[in-house]
Structures are given as structure tokens and as C-alpha cells.
C-alpha positions as CSV (number, residue, x, y, z in Angstrom):
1,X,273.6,160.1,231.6
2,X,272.5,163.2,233.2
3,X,274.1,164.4,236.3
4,X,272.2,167.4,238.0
5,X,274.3,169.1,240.8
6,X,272.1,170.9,243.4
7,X,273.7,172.3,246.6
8,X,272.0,172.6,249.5
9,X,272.2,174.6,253.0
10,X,269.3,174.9,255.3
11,X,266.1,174.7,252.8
12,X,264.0,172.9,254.3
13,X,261.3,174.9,252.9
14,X,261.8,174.1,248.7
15,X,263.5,171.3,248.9
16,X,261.3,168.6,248.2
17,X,259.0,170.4,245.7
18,X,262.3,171.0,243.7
19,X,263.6,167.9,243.9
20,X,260.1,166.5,242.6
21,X,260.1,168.9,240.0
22,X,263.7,167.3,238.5
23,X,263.1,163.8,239.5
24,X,260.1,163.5,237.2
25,X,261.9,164.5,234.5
26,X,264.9,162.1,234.9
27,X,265.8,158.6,233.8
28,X,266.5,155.5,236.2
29,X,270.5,155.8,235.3
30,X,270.2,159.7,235.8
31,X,271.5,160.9,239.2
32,X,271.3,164.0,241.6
33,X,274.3,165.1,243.5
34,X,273.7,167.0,246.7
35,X,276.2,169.0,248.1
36,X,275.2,169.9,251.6
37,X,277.0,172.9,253.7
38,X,276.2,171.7,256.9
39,X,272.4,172.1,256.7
40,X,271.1,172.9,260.2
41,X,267.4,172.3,259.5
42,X,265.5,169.4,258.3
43,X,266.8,169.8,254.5
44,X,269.0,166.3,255.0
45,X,266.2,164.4,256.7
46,X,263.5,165.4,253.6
47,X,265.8,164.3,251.3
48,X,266.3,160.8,252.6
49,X,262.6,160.7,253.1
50,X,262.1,160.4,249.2
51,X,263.7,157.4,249.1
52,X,265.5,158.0,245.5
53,X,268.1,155.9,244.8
54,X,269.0,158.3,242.1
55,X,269.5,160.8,244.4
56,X,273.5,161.3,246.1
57,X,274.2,163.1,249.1
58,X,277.3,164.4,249.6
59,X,278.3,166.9,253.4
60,X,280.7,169.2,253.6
61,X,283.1,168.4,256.5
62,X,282.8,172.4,257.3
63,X,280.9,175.3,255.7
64,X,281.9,176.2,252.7
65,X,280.2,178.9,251.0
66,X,278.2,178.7,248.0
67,X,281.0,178.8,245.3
68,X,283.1,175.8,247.2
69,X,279.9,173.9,247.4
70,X,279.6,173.7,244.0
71,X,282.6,172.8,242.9
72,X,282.3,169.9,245.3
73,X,279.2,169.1,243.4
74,X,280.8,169.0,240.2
75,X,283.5,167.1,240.8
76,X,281.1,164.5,242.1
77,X,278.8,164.4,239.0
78,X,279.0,161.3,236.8
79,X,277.4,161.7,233.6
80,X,278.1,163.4,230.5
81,X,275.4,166.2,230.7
82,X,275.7,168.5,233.9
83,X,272.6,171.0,235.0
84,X,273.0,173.3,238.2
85,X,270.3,173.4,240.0
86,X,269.3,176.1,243.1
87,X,267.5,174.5,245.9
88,X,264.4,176.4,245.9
89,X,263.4,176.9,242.5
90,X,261.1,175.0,240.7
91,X,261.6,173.1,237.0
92,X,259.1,172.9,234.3
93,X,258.2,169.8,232.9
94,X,260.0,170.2,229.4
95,X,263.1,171.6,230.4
96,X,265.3,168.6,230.5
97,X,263.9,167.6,227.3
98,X,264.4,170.9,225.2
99,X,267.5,171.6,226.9
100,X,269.0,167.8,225.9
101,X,268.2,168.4,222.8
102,X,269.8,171.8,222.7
103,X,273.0,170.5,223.5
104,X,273.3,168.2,220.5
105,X,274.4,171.3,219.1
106,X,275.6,172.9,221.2
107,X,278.5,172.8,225.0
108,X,276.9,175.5,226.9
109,X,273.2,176.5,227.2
110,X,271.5,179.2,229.3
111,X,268.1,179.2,228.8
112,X,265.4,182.2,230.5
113,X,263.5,181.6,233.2
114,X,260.3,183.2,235.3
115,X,261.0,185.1,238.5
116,X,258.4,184.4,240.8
117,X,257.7,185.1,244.6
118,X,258.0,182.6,247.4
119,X,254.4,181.3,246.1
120,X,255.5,180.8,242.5
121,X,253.5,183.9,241.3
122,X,255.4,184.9,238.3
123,X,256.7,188.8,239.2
124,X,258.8,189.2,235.9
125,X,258.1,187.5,232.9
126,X,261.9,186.9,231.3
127,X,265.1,187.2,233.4
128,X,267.0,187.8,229.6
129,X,264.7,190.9,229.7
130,X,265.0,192.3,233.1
131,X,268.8,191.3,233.4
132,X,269.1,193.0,229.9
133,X,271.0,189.3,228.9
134,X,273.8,189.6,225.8
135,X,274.8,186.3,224.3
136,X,278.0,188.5,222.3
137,X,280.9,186.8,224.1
138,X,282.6,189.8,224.4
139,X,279.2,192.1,225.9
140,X,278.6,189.1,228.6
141,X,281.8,189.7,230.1
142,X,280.3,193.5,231.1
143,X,276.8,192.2,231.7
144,X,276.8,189.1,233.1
145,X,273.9,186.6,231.2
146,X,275.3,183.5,233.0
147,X,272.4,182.1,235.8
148,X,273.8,179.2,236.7
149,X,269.9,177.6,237.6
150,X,269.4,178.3,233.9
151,X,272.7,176.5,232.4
152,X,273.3,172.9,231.2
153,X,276.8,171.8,229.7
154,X,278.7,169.5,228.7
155,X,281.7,167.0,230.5
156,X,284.4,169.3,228.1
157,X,283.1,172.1,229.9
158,X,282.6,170.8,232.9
159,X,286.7,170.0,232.8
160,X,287.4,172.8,231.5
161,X,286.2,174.8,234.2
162,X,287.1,172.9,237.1
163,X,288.9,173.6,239.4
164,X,287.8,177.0,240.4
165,X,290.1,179.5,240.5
166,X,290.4,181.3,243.9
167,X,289.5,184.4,243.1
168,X,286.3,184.6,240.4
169,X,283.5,185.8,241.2
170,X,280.8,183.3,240.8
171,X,281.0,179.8,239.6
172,X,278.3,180.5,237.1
173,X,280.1,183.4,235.9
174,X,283.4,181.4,235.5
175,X,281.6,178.2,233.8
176,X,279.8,181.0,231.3
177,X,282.8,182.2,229.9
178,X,284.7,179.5,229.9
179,X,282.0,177.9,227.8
180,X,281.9,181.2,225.5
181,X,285.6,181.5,225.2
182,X,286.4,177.9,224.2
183,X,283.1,176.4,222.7
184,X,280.0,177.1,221.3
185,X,277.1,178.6,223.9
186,X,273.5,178.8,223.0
187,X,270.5,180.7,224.6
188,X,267.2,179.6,224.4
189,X,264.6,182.0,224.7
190,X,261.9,179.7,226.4
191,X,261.4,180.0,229.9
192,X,262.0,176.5,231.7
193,X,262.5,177.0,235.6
194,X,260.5,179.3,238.0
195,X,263.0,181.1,239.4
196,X,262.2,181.9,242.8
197,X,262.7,184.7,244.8
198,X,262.0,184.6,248.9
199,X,264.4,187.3,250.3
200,X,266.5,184.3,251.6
201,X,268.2,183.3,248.6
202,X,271.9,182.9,248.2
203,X,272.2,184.3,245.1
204,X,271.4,187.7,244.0
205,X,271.3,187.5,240.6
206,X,267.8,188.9,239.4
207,X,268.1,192.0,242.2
208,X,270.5,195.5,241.9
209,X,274.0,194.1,242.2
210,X,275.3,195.4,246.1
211,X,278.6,195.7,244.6
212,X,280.0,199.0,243.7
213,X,280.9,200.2,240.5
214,X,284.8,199.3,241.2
215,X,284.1,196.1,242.9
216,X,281.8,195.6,239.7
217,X,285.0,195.9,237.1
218,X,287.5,194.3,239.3
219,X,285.3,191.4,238.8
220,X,285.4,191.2,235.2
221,X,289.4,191.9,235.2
222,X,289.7,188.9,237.6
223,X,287.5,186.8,235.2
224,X,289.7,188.1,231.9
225,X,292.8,187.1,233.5
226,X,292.2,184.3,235.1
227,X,290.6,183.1,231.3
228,X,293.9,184.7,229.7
229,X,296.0,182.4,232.0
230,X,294.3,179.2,231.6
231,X,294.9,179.7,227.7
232,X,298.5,180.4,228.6
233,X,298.7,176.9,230.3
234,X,296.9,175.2,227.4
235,X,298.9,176.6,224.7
236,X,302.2,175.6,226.8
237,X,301.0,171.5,227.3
């Protein structure tokens, strides 16, 4: 079973050709976790209007913020393969299928991805190439290859990582090197989502970071402890 966990606030806009994009790709015992942060728009309203029972809508009482409303998303996800999802991407028609085929060797995989415009005109051909993307363990934790759109992992991962510690970054970050630290994380080089870029996006992952050099490293020194601690409280159970 395949659980893809999209989170949602106000995007109206992508929505529906995103969730199109996934749906086709899915089986009938598959399902779609939607965590919505208080959506002021129409988002909500499109959703219901497709009518797919595999599809699982789940409101924040309050806003959240993006890294809450994932975690809220994973802990509602079912099956035994996860995907993040963005809301206003788009998903080419084999990437379920080479990245489920992927995992059978592997817990983690990040696969590239096109960055496009808000028409889907493909701007950059790689993000691996324009992020400058290092699958050494130890090289990620300085430039950070984890895009959560791109990743798909397993339910040990998925427990692994959850719950978020209060003070990481990013959720993708956190899931990433959890994955690399504890199992085995594979990138593939094909390009399987058109990632899109519309100068409304909640993440920034594909522009110059607007951190500054110190925020930058206190960022990875919060990600090496907090990984340093949860093998402290592994080793002690």
C-alpha cells in the first residue's frame, strides 16, 4: 500500500492538476493524505470535487506551518511506502513505478527532478545539477540533497523519523539523514516530477538559501545532534 502525504494551504491554483497527476498512477487500495493548514481559498472545495475515495482530508485545527503540517501528514499515512508530495508540482507518469521498484533495494530514495515555471516550461534541466546534490552521507549533511517532493521511503523510516524534533530545520532535511544515517538511501538520476516554481512556493529549495552563513551551520549542528541523541536513546532501550 502506498500512502502519498501532500500538505496543502491555499493552492487553489495546482491543486487538481497535481492531484491528477498522482491519482493516475495509484492503485484502488492506495490513499492520499491531505493535511490542510487552514486553506482560505477554494483548495478544500477542489478537492472534494474529484470525488476520490482514495483521497483523505485531514484540517489543522490552527495554522501550523509547513514542517507541523507534515508531520501531521505522516502520522496519518497508512501504508508501507510513503511519498511527499508538494501541492503544486506536477508527477510524471513513471515515477511511482520506477521509484517502487527502487525501494526493493533500497529505505530512502531521492530521485531528480525538472524545475519549471508556473507553466511547466522546464527552466533547469536537473535539480542534482543545479543544487550541486552529494549522495556521501557525510557531504549531504553540508549540502543538503534531500527535496522532500523528490523522496519516497519506507514505514522504518517513516518511524524512525517521526516525531520531529523541535528544532530541525526541514522535515525533508531530518527524514534524509535519518534515512542515510540508519539505512541504505539511493538516488536516481531520472527526473520524475516537474518541480515547479511560481514565486509563491513554500519551499525554497531550488533558489539562493536567505539564510546566512551562520544560520546556514547552526542548521547542520542542530541536525548532528539531534541524530547523535536519537542514537543515544536507541543504544540505551
Amino acid at each position: 500500500m502506498i500512502s502519498v502525504c501532500l500538505t496543502t494551504f491555499n493552492g487553489e491554483k495546482y491543486i487538481v492538476e497535481q492531484l491528477r497527476s498522482i491519482l493516475s498512477q495509484l492503485e484502488s487500495a492506495d490513499e492520499v493524505i491531505i493535511s490542510d493548514d487552514n486553506s482560505v481559498d477554494c483548495t478544500l472545495e477542489l478537492i472534494k470535487n474529484l470525488e476520490d475515495k482514495r483521497v483523505k482530508i485531514f484540517i489543522n485545527n490552527q495554522k501550523r506551518g509547513i514542517q507541523s503540517n507534515v508531520e501531521n501528514a505522516l502520522n496519518q499515512a497508512k501504508g508501507d511506502i510513503i511519498f511527499l508530495s508538494d501541492q503544486d508540482d506536477f508527477w510524471l507518469p513513471e515515477k511511482v513505478s520506477v521509484v517502487i521498484n527502487a525501494l526493493q533495494d533500497s529505505d530512502l530514495i531521492v530521485t531528480d527532478c525538472y524545475i519549471t515555471d508556473k507553466d511547466l516550461n522546464i527552466v533547469h534541466d536537473s535539480f542534482f545539477q543545479q543544487n550541486n546534490s552529494q549522495s556521501d552521507k557525510w557531504k549531504a549533511l553540508i549540502r543538503n540533497p534531500y527535496l522532500g517532493c523528490c523522496m519516497a521511503f519506507n514505514r522504518k523510516v517513516l518511524e524512525k523519523s517521526l516525531p520531529f524534533p523541535s528544532n530541525i530545520p526541514m522535515h525533508d532535511i531530518w527524514i534524509g539523514n535519518i534515512a542515510a544515517f540508519n539505512f541504505k538511501v539511493s538516488f536516481i538520476l531520472e527526473k520524475l516530477i516537474y518541480y515547479r516554481r511560481h514565486g509563491n512556493n513554500v519551499s525554497s529549495a531550488s533558489e539562493p538559501s536567505k539564510y546566512g552563513l551562520l544560520q546556514q551551520i547552526n542548521f547542520r549542528l542542530k541536525i548532528i545532534q539531534e541524530l547523535i541523541k536519537l542514537s543515544f536513546k536507541n543504544k540505551k532501550i
